[in-house]
Every structure is written in C-alpha cells, then in structure tokens.
N, C-alpha and C positions, 0 to 999 in steps of 0.2 A: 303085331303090336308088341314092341319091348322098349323096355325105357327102365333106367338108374334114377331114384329119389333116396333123399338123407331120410332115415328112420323117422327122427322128429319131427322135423316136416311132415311127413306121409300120414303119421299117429296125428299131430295137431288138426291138418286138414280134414281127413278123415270124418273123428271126433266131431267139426265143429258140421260137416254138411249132411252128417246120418243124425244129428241130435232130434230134426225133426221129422225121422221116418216115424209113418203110423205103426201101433202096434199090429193094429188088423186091417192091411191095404184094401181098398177095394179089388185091388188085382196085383195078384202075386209080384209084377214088375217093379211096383211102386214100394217095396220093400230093400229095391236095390240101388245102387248108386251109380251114376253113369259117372266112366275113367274115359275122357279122351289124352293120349300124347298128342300132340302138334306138334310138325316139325322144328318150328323154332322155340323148340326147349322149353316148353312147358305144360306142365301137369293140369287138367282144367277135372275137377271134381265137384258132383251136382247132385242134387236132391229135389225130386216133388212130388205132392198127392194132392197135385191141382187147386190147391188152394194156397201154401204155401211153398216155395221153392227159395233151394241156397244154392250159392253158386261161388267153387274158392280156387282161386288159380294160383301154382306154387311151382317152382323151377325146377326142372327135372335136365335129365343127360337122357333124348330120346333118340334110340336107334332106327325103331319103324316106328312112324306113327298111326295109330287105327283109338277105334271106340270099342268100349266093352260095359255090360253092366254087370255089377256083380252085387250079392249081399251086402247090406252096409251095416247092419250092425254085427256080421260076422266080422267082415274088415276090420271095422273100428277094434273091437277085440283085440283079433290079429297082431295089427298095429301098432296098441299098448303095451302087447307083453311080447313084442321081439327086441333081441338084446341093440345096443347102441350100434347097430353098424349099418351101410349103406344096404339098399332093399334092392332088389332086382325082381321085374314080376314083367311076363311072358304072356301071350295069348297062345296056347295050344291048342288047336282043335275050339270044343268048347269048355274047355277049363283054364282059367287065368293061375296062371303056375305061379306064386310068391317064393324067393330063395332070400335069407337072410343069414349070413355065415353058416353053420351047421343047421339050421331051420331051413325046413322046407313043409311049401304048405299048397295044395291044389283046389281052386275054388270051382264050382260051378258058375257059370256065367247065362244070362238070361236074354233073349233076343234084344235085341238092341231095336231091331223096327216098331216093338210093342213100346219101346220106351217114349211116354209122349213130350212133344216138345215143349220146353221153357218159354213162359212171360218174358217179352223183353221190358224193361224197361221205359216206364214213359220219363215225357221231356222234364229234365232238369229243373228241380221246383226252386234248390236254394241250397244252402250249405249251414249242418249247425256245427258249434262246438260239440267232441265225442265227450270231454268233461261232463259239461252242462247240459247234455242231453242223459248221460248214463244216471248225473245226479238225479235230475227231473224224473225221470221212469223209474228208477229204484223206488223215490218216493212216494208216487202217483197211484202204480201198480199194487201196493201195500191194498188199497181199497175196492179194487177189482173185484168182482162175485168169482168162484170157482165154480157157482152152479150151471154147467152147460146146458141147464132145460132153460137158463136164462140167457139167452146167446148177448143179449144186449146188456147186456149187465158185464160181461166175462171179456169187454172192449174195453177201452180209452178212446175219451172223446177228445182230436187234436183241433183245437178251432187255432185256424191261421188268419191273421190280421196284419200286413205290412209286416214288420219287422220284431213282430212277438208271434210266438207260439204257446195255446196255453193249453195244457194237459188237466181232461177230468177225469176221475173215477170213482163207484160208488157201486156199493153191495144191498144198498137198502138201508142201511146200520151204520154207515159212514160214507163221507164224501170227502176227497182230497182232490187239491188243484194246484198246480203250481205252472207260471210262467217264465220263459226265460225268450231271450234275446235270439233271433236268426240273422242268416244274409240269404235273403229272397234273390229270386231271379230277375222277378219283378215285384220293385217297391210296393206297388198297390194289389198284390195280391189277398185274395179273399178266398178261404174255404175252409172246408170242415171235412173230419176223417174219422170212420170210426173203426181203429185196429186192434186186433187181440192182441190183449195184455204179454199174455205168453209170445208174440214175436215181438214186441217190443222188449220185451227184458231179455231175451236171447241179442238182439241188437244190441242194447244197451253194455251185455257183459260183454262181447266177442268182438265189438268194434271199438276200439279206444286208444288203438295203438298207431294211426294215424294222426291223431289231433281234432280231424275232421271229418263229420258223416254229408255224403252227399244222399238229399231227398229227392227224392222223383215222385209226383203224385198225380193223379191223373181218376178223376172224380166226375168226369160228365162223358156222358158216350156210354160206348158198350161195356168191358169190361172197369170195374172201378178198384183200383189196385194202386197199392205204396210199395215203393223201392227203396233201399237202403244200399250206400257201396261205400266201401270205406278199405285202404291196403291191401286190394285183389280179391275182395269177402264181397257179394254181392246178394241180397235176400229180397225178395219180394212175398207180395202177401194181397189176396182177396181184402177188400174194405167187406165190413159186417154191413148188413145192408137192415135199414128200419131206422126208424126217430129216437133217437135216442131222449132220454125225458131234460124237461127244463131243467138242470140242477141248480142251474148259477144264483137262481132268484132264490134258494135257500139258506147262503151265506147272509147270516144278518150284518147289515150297517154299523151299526153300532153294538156295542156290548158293554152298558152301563156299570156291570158288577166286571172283575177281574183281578187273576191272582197271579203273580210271579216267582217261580221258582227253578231251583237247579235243579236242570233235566238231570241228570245224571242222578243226583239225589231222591229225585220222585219216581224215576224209574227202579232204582234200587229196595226203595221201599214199597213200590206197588207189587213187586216181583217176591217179597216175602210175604206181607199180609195177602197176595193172592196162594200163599202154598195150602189154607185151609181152605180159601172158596169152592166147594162142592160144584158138579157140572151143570153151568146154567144159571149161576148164583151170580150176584155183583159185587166187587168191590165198594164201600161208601167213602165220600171224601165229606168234611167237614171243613170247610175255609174260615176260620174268624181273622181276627187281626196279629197280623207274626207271625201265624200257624198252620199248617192244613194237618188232619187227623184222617188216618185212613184206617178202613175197618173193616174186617169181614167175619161171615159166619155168624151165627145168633143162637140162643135154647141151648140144647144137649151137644149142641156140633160143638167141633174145636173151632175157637174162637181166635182173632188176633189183633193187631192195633199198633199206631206206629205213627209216630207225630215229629215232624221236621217243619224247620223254615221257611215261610211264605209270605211276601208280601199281598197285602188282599186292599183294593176299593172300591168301595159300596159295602153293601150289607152283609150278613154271616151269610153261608148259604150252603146248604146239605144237598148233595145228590151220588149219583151211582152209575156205574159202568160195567161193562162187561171189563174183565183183565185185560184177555187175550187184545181184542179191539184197542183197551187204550193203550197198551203198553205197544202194538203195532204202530200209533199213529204218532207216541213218543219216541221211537225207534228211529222214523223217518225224517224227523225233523233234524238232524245233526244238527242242532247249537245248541250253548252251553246252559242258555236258559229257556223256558218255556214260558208263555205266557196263554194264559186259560180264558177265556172271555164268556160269560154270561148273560144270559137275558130274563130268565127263569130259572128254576130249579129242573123243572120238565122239559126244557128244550135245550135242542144242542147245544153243548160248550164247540167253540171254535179253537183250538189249539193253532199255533204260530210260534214262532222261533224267536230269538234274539239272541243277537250276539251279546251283549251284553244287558242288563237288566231292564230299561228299559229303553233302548237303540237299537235300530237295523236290523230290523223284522225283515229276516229272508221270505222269499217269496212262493212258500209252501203252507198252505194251508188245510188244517184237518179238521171236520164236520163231525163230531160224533154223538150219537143218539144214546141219551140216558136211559137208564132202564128202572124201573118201580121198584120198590123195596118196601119194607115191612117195617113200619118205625118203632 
C-alpha cells in the first residue's frame, strides 16, 4: 500500500470521519480508521462503532493499492500540524510510515480482519436541500436532552409526510419543531425516524457543500438505520429504538395574549439582566402595552432591570424563564423579530419568528416552559 494525497485534503478527510470515534471502544479496533487506496485513484477513509459509521472518499496518486487501519485520532493530529506539502504514507510491515517534506512520522497499524464491516446504505428515500436541512437541524437540535440516561430524549423525532419533513425535539423544558420542504422518492411516502441529535448536527455542518443531501431510510425489517451522502461524505447511523412521547398535541392552537419584538433587542437585553440571575434562578418579563420589563434577582442579591419596545395584545402579563433556555430558543429563530404567544401566565409561551412584525412567520417553532417565581 502507497499512495500520494494533497495535505489538506488528507487533514479535512481525516478530521471529518474520526470526529465520531468513541473515546472508550469497545474494542481497541474501533478506535482506528480504515485507509483503503483503490487503484483508480482514490483515497476511501471510514469510521465505525457499530452504531454510527462515516465514510469520505478523496482523490489520491495510488501506487499500490491495499487496506490498512490505523489510529484516527492520532492521524487526524498528524494531519493538522504537517506543513502544506504533498503527504506520502507507505505500509511497512505493520507500521503505516507518513513522510511529509522533512516530517516523518510511523504509525502502528491494527488488523485489518478485526475491522468489522460497514452499513450499506438502504434504498434511496429522497433528496433534501443541504441549506434548508442545516438550517432546520441547527434549530431543532437547540432542544435536544444531553442526558444520555434519557436516550429518547437525546433523538429527533423526523416524521416524513409526502413532500414535508418535520423535525421535533424536546428536553422536558422545551420543545422545537420546524418543517421544511423535501423531494421523496415516492410521493406518498409515510414514516418516522428517531435520530441522535449529535449525527444529525455533525451532517448538518459537514454536508453543505454540495447543494444537496441524499437520504436513505430504511425503518421496517431487521436492522432500522438512516444514511446521509452528500460530495463523497457518506454517514449512516442506528435509528433510537422506543415511542417517542406525543409532543405535537402540546403546541397550543391559538395564543390569545401576544407580544412582538426585536429579536435582537430582547436577546441583548435578556443577556444583561441574566448577568445577576444566581444558578437555577429566572429571568422575569412583564409585557404591558409598548413595553416588556425584564428582571432579575430579588432581597440582598444583585438586582437588575431593563425595559425596551414591545408590542403586546391581550392583557399585561408577568411570567419567567430560565435565561440559558430562552435565550437558546431566541438564538435559533434567526428573524429579526420574534413573536411571544400566550395562553396563561404558567403555560408555555410559543416563540416564532417573523420576518418582519407581523408577516412571514418562518416555520420554526419553540415551546418553552415557565418557571415559578416569588412575587
């Protein structure tokens, strides 16, 4: 095995198919990355620990072609900090020899028979835009649980319908959803997918430079597994297996009281008046008419307050948030205004977007749960 690859190439490739090796494999193999050359010139670099595998094929100048596995997050290291010149790496014996102008560098390399084989790909579900998919998941992911005692929670729920795709997610404390637009394979397809957040926001940043992610899904039978490929990047991934809970029927219909204002505004000022909120404490908003007032900390604590422009109708109405949480779910809305929607004091505000005050409510929505405070 020898073969010539461009530096940056080699470092980007690298990088993007060891980002999901485990820290602690279940078996020493799965810590390493399989290099195969092909004879017709190209570099095919792979990653799995049986639940998730990447797969990134990148042009090379191969002399011999063979398979080797080696360290990948030695590699990716490697990789980063050799200087800009063409890479040249060797199978020796059992050591993959790397020479990069004056660098030289010998790895250990790991049985290649232990390496177990890749998910292929199931059939062809549909094609989305990498835009409008990166958007959606950027914003969706925001509501994900991180607590992996709660596996069902640490998903996104994809329910597919003909020719929309709609993403849920929820921590217990907030729930975000947003839909957008696909091209199915078949019009009338129907199904539901529940994927970890974390491969989807790994997809969402590393695929975008084609235009277009091809989806593969494959939800009945034995194994239940989503595909992603997109400019020689190919990532598959176990579906979470379990019911995920009814979220949809807790978006209220209507929201009789509501307030509008400049996201940018209200995020600016929720981000100061939270610099005194103690850990576990809430922000308060106060909506009257033309104005919201926010507020935090109370007694002997440092206190703060901060009152901007809002349009508000219905009634006044006081409630409270965790910071962290709502300035998350302001974050993801990227427009320039927000609009607030209420039902009570003690039940979730609905946060929505609009491009301008009140028109063209993008099609992201966030759920977030008040929290009690001390009046």
């Amino acid at each position: 095995m020898k073969f010539r690859v461009d530096r940056d190439v080699l470092a980007e490739a690298v990088a993007w198919a060891a980002r999901s090796l485990p820290t602690r494999p279940a078996v020493p193999v799965l810590s390493g990355v399989l290099l195969e050359a092909g004879d017709g010139g190209t570099l095919t670099i792979s990653s799995f620990d049986y639940e998730v595998s990447a797969r990134c094929e990148v042009p090379a100048t191969v002399s011999v072609a063979g398979v080797a596995v080696v360290q990948g997050k030695i590699l990716a290291d490697i990789a980063k900090a050799l200087p800009s010149r063409p890479v040249d790496l060797e199978l020796d014996g059992t050591k993959m020899v790397l020479t990069c102008g004056a660098s030289r560098f010998a790895l250990h390399t790991m049985p290649v028979d232990d390496y177990p084989t890749l998910p292929q790909l199931p059939a062809l579900s549909g094609t989305i835009d990498a835009g409008a998919f990166n958007e959606a998941v950027l914003q969706v992911t925001t509501a994900a649980s991180r607590d992996e005692t709660l596996p069902l929670l640490t998903g996104v729920r994809m329910e597919i319908e003909g020719e929309r795709i709609t993403f849920l997610a929820t921590d217990r404390y907030r729930l975000a959803m947003k839909e957008i637009g696909w091209t199915p394979a078949n019009p009338d397809v129907s199904q539901v997918a529940l994927v970890r957040a974390r491969t989807l926001s790994d997809v969402a940043k590393s695929m975008t430079q084609a235009g277009t992610i091809q989806l593969s899904l494959q939800t009945e039978g034995g194994k239940q597994i989503i595909g992603f490929e997109s400019a020689g990047r190919r990532t598959t991934s176990q579906l979470i297996e379990g019911d995920y809970p009814p979220v949809r029927r807790l978006f209220p219909d209507v929201t009789p009281t509501y307030a509008v204002a400049r996201t940018g505004e209200i995020i600016e000022a929720a981000r100061r008046v939270a610099l005194v909120a103690e850990r576990n404490t809430p922000i308060r908003l106060t909506f009257s008419e033309g104005q919201v007032v926010m507020e935090a900390g109370q007694g002997d604590d440092a206190q703060a307050s901060e009152a901007l422009e809002a349009t508000l109708v219905g009634e006044d109405i006081t409630t409270a948030f965790n910071p962290h949480l709502f300035l998350d779910g302001l974050g993801a809305l990227g427009t320039e205004w927000v609009r607030l929607g209420f039902t009570h004091p003690t039940k979730p505000v609905l946060l929505s977007g609009r491009d301008k005050a009140e028109e063209e409510r993008s099609g992201f929505l966030y759920l977030l749960m008040p929290i009690r405070f001390a009046s």
